[in-house]
Each structure stands twice: as C-alpha cells, then as structure tokens.
C-alpha positions as CSV (number, residue, x, y, z in Angstrom):
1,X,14.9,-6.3,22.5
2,X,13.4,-9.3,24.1
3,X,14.8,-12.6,24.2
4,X,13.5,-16.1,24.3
5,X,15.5,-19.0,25.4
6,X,15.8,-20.1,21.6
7,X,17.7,-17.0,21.1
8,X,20.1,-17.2,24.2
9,X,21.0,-20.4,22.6
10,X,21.8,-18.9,19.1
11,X,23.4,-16.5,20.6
12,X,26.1,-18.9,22.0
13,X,26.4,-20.0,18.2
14,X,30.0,-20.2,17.3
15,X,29.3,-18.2,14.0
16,X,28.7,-15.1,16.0
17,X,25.8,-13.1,17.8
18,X,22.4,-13.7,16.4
19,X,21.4,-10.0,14.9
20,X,17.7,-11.0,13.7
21,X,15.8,-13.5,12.1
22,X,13.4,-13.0,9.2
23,X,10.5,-15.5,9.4
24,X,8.1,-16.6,6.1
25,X,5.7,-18.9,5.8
26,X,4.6,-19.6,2.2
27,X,1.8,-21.7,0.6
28,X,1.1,-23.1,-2.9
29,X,4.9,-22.2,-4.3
30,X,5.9,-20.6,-7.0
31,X,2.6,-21.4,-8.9
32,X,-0.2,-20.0,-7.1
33,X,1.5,-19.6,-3.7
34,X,1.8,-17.1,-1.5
35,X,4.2,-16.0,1.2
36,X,4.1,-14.0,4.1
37,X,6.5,-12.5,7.1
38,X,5.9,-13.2,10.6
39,X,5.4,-9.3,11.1
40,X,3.3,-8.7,7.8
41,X,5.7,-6.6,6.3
42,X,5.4,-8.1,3.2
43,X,2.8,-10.0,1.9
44,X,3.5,-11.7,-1.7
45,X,1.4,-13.6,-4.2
46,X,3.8,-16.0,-6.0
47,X,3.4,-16.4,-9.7
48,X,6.0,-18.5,-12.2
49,X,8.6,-16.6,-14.0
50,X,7.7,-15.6,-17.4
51,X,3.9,-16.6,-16.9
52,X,1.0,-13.9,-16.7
53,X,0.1,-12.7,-13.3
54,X,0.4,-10.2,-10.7
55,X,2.5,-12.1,-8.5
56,X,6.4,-12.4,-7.8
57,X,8.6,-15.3,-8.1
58,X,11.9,-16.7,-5.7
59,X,14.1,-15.2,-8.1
60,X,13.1,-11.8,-8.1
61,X,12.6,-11.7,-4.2
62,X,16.4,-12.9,-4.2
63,X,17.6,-9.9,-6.6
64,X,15.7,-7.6,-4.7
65,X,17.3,-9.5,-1.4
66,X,21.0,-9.8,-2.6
67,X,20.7,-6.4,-4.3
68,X,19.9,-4.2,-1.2
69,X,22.6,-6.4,1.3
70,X,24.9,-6.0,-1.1
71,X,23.9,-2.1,-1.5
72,X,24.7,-1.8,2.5
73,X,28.1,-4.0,2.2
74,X,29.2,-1.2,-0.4
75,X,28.4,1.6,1.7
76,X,29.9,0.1,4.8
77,X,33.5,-0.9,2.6
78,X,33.2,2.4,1.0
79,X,33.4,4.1,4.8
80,X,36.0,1.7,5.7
81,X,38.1,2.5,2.8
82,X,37.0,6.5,3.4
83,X,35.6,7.3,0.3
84,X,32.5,9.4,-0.2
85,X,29.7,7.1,-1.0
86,X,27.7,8.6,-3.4
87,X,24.2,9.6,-3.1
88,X,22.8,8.4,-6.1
89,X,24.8,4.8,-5.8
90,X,22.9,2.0,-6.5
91,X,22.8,-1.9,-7.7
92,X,21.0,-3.4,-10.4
93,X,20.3,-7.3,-9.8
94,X,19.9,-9.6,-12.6
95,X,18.8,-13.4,-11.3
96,X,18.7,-16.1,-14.3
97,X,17.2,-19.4,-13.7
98,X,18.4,-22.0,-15.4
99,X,17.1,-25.7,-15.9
100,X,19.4,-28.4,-17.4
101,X,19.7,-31.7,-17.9
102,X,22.8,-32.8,-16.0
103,X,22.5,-30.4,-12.8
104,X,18.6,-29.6,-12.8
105,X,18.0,-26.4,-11.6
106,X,20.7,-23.1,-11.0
107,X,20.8,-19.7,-10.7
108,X,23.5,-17.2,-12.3
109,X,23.6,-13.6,-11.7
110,X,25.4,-10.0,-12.6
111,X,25.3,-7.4,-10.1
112,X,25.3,-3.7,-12.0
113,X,27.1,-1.3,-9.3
114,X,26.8,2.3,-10.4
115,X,29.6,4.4,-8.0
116,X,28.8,8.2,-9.8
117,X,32.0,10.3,-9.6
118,X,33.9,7.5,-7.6
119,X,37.5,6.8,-9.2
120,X,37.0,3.2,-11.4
121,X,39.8,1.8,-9.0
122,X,38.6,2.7,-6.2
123,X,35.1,1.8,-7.0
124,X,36.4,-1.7,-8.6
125,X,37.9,-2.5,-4.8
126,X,34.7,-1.3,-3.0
127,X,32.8,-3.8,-5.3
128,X,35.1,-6.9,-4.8
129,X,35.5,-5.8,-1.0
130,X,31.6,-5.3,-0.6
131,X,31.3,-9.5,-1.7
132,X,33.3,-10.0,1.6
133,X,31.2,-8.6,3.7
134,X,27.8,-9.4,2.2
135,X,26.1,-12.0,3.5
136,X,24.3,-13.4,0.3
137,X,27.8,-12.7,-1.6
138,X,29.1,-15.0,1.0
139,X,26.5,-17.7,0.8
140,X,26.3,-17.7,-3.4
141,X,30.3,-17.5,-3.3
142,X,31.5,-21.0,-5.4
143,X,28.2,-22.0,-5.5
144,X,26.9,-19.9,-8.5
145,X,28.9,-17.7,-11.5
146,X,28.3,-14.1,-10.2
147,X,29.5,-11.0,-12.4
148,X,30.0,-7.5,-10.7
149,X,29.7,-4.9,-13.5
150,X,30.5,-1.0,-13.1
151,X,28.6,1.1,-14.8
C-alpha cells in the first residue's frame, strides 16, 4: 500500500490507524444527481425516494452501507464468541426518512438479523455485541431509534 504524507498524518490520529478511505464526489443531489467513487466502483444516478426513476437515493445507499458493516461485525462477534456463523446469515435494512416540523429531517431504522440454527440467546448477544463493533452502529448510536429484530 502506498502512502502519502496526508495519510502519515492520519495515521498519527488519536482514534487509531487509518484502514481506508472511501472517496465520492456527487452532483445534482438527491434529485437528478449523481455520485461516483474515486476508483469507479460504483457509479449511481440519484433519484428522490418514492419518485419514478432508475436511480438510488442516500437512504438506500445507507441500508445497503450499514447493512453489510453490520453483516461483518456479526460474523467477527460471532467468531469471538465461537459460535458457527451460519452460512445463509444475513441482514435486512430498513432506512425511514422522516420530515417534521420541530426537528426537520431524521432517519429511523430496524435491522432484520436472520442467525439460521443459532440458539435465540446466543444470537440475541451476537446482535447487541455486533452494534459495538460496527462502525455505522457506532456512529447512529443516540443519534437515531434503531431496532435489531431476529427473525
């Protein structure tokens, strides 16, 4: 991996060694924009929810975003905790954006954790321990109401 002198410096970041950083640069918004990473792995048109088009919109790239960190948090709590993580796990992200007139806009979300064949308690403490180590978990904690659901 190379390094640049802007990431010597984060690296001497009190919150820890710099793993990566994701770069975007959007256009236009949510209506009509479009948004692209530094690499061109993705490429998104940017539509408004609930309007017609073939686009995306913030809160969908942040339930697929928190779904898949969150996904990786249980499997590394799960290991930690030595339980088989099952191969047909998976997390179903539901974003809601909200729009009122005292605190403008928020978000609210329930995370659906299917665990197949894990014991409920066990998979009830790999859910709650995964939102310690997820980053997105970390950075939604007290700031938005978050359900964790087993299914």
């Amino acid at each position: 991996m190379e390094t640049n002198s802007k990431t010597s410096e984060l690296n001497d970041d009190p919150q820890g060694k710099l793993l990566y950083t994701a770069q975007a640069h959007t256009v236009g918004g949510r209506d009509g924009g479009s948004s692209r990473t530094s690499d061109g792995r993705l490429d998104v048109k940017l539509t408004v929810p609930g309007t017609p088009g073939n686009g995306t919109n913030p809160e969908q790239l942040f339930a697929v975003g928190w779904s898949s960190c969150y996904f990786s948090a249980l499997q590394l709590e799960a290991a930690t905790r030595k339980v088989r993580f099952p191969a047909d796990a998976s997390v179903n992200a539901e974003v809601d954006l909200y729009l009122s007139d005292k605190d403008g806009y928020s978000l609210k979300a329930r995370l659906y954790v299917s665990l197949p064949g894990v014991d409920p308690e066990a998979a009830r403490a790999i859910a709650d321990g995964g939102h310690l180590l997820c980053p997105y978990s970390k950075a939604t904690h007290g700031n938005i109401k978050v359900e964790t659901i087993l299914v």
